[in-house]
N, C-alpha and C positions, 0 to 999 in steps of 0.2 A: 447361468448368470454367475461370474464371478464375483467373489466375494475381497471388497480392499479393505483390511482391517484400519478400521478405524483409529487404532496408536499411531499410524502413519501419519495421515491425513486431519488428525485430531475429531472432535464430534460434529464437525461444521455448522456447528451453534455459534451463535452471537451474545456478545457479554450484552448485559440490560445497559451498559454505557456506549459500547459500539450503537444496539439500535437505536438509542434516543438522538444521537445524532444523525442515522441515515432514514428514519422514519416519517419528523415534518417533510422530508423532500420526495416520499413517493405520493402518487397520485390516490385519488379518494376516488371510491365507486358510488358515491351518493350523486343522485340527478343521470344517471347513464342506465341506458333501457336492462334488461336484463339480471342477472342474476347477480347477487353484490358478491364483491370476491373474494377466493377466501383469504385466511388470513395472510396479511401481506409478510409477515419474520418467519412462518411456517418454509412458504416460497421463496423468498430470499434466503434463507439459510442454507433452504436445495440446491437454489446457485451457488452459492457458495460454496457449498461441498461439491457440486458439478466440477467448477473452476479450479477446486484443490486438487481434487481425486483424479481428473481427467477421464471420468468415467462417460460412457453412452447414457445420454438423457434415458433412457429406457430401460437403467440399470443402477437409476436413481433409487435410495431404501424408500419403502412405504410411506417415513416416519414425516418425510416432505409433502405426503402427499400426491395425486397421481400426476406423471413425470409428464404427461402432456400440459398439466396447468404449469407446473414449472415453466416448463422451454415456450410456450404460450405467455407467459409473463415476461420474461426473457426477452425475446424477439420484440414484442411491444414496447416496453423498457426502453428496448435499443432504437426502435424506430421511430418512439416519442422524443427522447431525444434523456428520459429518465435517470439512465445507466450515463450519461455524461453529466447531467446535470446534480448526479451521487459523485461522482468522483472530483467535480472541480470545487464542491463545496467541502469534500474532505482533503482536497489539498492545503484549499484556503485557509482550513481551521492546523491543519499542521504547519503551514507559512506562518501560521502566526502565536504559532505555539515556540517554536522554533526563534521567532524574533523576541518573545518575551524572555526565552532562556540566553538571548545573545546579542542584545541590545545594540544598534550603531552606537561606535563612538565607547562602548566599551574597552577597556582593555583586554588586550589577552594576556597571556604566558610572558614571561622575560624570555629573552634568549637567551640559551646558552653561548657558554663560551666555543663549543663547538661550532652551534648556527653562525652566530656574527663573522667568528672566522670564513664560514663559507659565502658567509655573502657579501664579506670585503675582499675575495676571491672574483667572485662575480662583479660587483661595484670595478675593480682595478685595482683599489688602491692598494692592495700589497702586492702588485705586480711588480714592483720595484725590488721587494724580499728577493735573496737566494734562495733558493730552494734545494731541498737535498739532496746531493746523486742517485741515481737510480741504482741496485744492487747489482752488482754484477755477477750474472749467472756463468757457472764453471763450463 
């Protein structure tokens, strides 16, 4: 088993602010026959180091736990439809992180005297200007 150091790949923990936003949206093993599951950040964090490291599920560290419940949660994840409905609820929250930092109808930046020049280039209007000869090479 190869070993990827983990400075590379970081510890593939999740900060306590990462889970509490991907946590309400995994599924609950309460009411479902069988054994309840385990810890659901133990297993996700697996993935997640899976997904960084690129390693063979079967070459997952101990500390996730065994690498069949991993890729077992995984695959279900995927086919419940979980792993989509983690990702479009963390885009929506960065879409709208994103608009609180940059409001419509904000202003931006002035331009410079550079930009404006290039885009009364592009507009036309100094198309009327001389412009200056090209150098001539010897």
């Amino acid at each position: 088993m190869r070993k990827v150091p983990d400075v590379i790949i970081g510890s593939g923990g999740l900060s306590d602010g990462e889970w509490a936003r991907i946590q309400p949206l995994l599924p609950s093993s309460t009411g479902r026959r069988g054994h309840p599951f385990r810890d659901h950040r133990q297993v996700v964090e697996g993935m997640v180091y899976r997904l960084r490291a690129g390693v063979p599920w079967r070459e997952l560290p101990s500390r996730f736990g065994p690498w069949q419940t991993v890729w077992k949660r995984y695959h279900r994840f995927c086919a419940d439809g979980t792993l989509a409905l983690i990702l479009a609820g963390l885009q929506e929250e960065a879409e709208l992180a994103q608009s609180a930092r940059s409001p419509i109808g904000q202003a931006g930046p002035e331009p410079t005297t550079r930009d404006g020049a290039a885009w009364a280039r592009l507009d036309g209007a100094a198309a009327d200007r001389p412009t200056r000869p090209a150098a001539v090479l010897p």
